[in-house]
C-alpha positions, 0 to 999 in steps of 0.5 A: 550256445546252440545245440547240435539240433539248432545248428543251421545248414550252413553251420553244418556244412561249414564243420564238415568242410573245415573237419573232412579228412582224407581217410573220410573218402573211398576208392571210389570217389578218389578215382572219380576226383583224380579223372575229373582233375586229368579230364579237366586239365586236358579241357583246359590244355585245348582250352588255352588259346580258344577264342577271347581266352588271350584277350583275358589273359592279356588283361590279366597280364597287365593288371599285375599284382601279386604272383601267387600262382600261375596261369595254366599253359601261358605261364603268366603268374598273378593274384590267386583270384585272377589266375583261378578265373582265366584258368576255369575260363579256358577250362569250360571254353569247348564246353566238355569238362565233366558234369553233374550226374545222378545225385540224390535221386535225381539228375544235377544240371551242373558245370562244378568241376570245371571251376573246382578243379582249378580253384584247389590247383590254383590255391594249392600252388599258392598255399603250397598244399600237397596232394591230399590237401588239395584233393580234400578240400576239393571233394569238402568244397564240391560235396558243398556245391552238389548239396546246395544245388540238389537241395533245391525245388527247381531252377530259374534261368540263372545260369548256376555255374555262377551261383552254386559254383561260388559255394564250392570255391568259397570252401576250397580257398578257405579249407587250403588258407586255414580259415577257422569256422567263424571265418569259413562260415563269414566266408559263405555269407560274402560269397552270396555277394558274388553270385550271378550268371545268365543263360542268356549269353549261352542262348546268344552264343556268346563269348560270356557263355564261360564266363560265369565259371571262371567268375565263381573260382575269383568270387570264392577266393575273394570271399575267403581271403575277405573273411580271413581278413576278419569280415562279417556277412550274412547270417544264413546265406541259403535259408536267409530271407534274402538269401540263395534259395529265395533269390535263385530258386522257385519255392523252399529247398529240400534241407534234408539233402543239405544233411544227409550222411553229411561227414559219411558220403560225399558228393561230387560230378559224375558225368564224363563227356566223350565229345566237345559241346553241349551234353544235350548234343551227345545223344543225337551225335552218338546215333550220327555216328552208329549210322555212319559205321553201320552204313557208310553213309556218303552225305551226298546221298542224304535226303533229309535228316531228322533229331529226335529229342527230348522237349527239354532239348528242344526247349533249350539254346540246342534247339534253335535253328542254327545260325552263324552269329558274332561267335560262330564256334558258341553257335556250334556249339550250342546247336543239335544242327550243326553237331548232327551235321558235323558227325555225319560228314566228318565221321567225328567230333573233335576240338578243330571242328569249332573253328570258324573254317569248319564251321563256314564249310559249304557242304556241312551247311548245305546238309545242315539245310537238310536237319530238322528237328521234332519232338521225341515222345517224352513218357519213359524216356530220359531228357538225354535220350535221342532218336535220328532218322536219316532218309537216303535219296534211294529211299532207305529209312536209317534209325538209331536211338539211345537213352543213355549217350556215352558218359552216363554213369550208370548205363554207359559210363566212359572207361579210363582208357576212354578218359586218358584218350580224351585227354591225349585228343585234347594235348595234340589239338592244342599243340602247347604243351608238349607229348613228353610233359603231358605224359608226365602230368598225366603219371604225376596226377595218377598218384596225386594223393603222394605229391609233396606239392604242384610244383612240378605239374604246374611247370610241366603245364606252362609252355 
């Protein structure tokens, strides 16, 4: 038998997620998890009927099966893994559910919540598990995901929503379906089957841009279902010669952040984002709009523009000059370009400004003819930060900058106020579920932790 201080990584991390408890969390991290869930949710709300997102749920609708649990808005109930898929699709669909943070020392390039989130709500309507299950083995399962994905050295290409993302709903399904710790660790070693994904459908802009989020939340339920049902896997999945970190990382991982405070402290997403788009977009679109407050800028009277930002961003799909391909709102989306453009002249960034209508507009590509983009020194700047310059055909010179766009926890974190009237934002543009449900799901998912089951969010969420 092992002693303590020969039990593995993965060991560890499968005690903890099968031991955490609900008293384990603080105030603190339960009020970051409920705003996660309202935030997500709304996502999901304006999500629901975004581009390729019926063709999925047509799919999914005539696959049949099981009904264990429902499709968020269109009410089509099927197999668990399924419906978590199509739900953490429409999710990530406008790209604006929370992100990673500043965790362990050093920013997380994450998209966890959006495949957590649905994975706990989906299983907990299949396991019938109340709010404080569901909230517990949400926080076990994503303090997993941000451990394995801060541990590492660097990252390749691999979009990580389809590796790490796995681990999390790998330990939410299992902690909600009971498994033991022999199965909960055989569930981990499946689990390393199912990890995939690409930057290269973000780079194209394309429909798949999403796809690995909800392919997590389908491969992790499997993966516990399959360990449930007495399967045996890989030994160690991370530290494996073959395993996580050999195949989907450069170099050897940090295995004192894969234990640290485990059991004491846990780790999830801290970021909020206020706009629709990438978070690389944030910054360049919060100087747009300062500079069109401060100077009721006319786009008429813009001679030329120029985004300032990091290398990183310039090195990244945001970067590219922006182009109308097959999937013209992922081109949006992805684009310093056309977001820039699109504050300048409509003095926001909503959801129905990735319509193709919007983004076809003659005279928001004509100034999006006028943006260029250059490189802003680097030395005692973030990746986040930007500068724009906007030059006025009567010769003024206009500048902002930020180091820290809205949505940084630490130096300009979105309030609550600002979190429930991005939720309110998202409800109206979708126009499905109705104002009187929204608010309900709204008051119900505020007292999470006293709900004795998601039955009553989940009707108020089908239309």
């Amino acid at each position: 038998m092992k002693t303590v201080h020969e039990r593995t990584a993965i060991e560890e991390l499968t005690t903890n997620v099968l031991e955490a408890r609900f008293e384990n969390f603080n105030e603190a991290i339960l009020e970051n998890t409920k705003n996660r869930i309202i935030d997500t949710v709304g996502c999901l709300i304006a999500g629901a009927n975004a581009p390729g997102n019926i063709a999925l749920v047509d799919l999914v609708k005539n696959w049949g099966g099981k009904k264990e649990a429902t499709i968020l808005v269109h009410g089509v109930k099927s197999q668990a893994h399924n419906v978590a898929m199509v739900n953490s699709i429409m999710a990530r669909s406008f790209d604006s559910e929370p992100i990673g943070g500043l965790l362990f020392g050093k920013p997380l390039p994450s998209h966890i919540s959006g495949t957590t989130v649905m994975t706990a709500i989906t299983m907990a309507e299949m396991t019938h598990a109340n709010g404080k299950e569901l909230i517990t083995a949400m926080l076990a399962g994503e303090d997993v995901t941000c451990r394995v994905l801060a541990a590492a050295p660097s990252w390749t290409h691999v979009d990580n929503t389809g590796t790490v993302n796995v681990f999390g709903a790998t330990a939410i399904a299992g902690r909600l379906l009971g498994l033991n710790e022999f199965q909960m660790k055989n569930a981990f070693g499946i689990a390393l089957h199912h990890l995939a994904g690409s930057y290269q459908s973000v780079w194209d802009g394309t429909f798949a841009f999403k796809l690995s989020q909800g392919v997590s939340a389908r491969g992790g339920i499997f993966s516990a279902q399959l360990a449930k049902g007495g399967w045996i896997a890989a030994e160690d999945p991370l530290l494996g010669r073959f395993a996580y970190y050999h195949l989907y990382t450069e170099g050897l991982p940090n295995t004192e952040i894969l234990m640290r405070d485990l059991g004491k402290k846990y780790y999830a997403e801290t970021q909020f984002k206020p706009f629709p788009s990438c978070r690389y977009n944030h910054g360049p679109i919060e100087c747009a709009l300062k500079l069109v407050q401060k100077h009721h800028i006319k786009v008429e009277d813009i001679k030329e523009v120029i985004v300032y930002v990091s290398h990183r961003g310039l090195d990244a799909t945001t970067g590219r000059p922006f182009r109308i391909g097959d999937f013209p709102y992922a081109n949006a989306l992805f684009s310093y370009q056309y977001t820039v453009a699109n504050a300048l002249l409509r003095k926001s960034v909503l959801p129905n400004h990735f319509s193709e209508e919007s983004i076809r507009d003659p005279e928001l590509n004509a100034l999006i003819a006028k943006i260029k983009l250059a490189e802003l020194p680097t030395k005692g700047k973030e990746i986040l930060s930007a500068k724009l310059e906007v030059n006025m055909n009567d010769g003024r010179k206009l500048y902002e900058f930020t180091d820290a766009p809205k949505g940084d926890q630490v130096k300009n974190p979105m309030t609550k106020d600002e979190i429930i009237a991005k939720f309110w934002t998202n409800v109206e543009y979708s126009k499905t579920v109705t104002k009187k449900n929204s608010e309900k799901v709204l008051n119900l998912l505020e007292k999470l932790e006293e709900l004795g089951s998601l039955s009553k969010i989940v009707k108020l969420l089908v239309v």
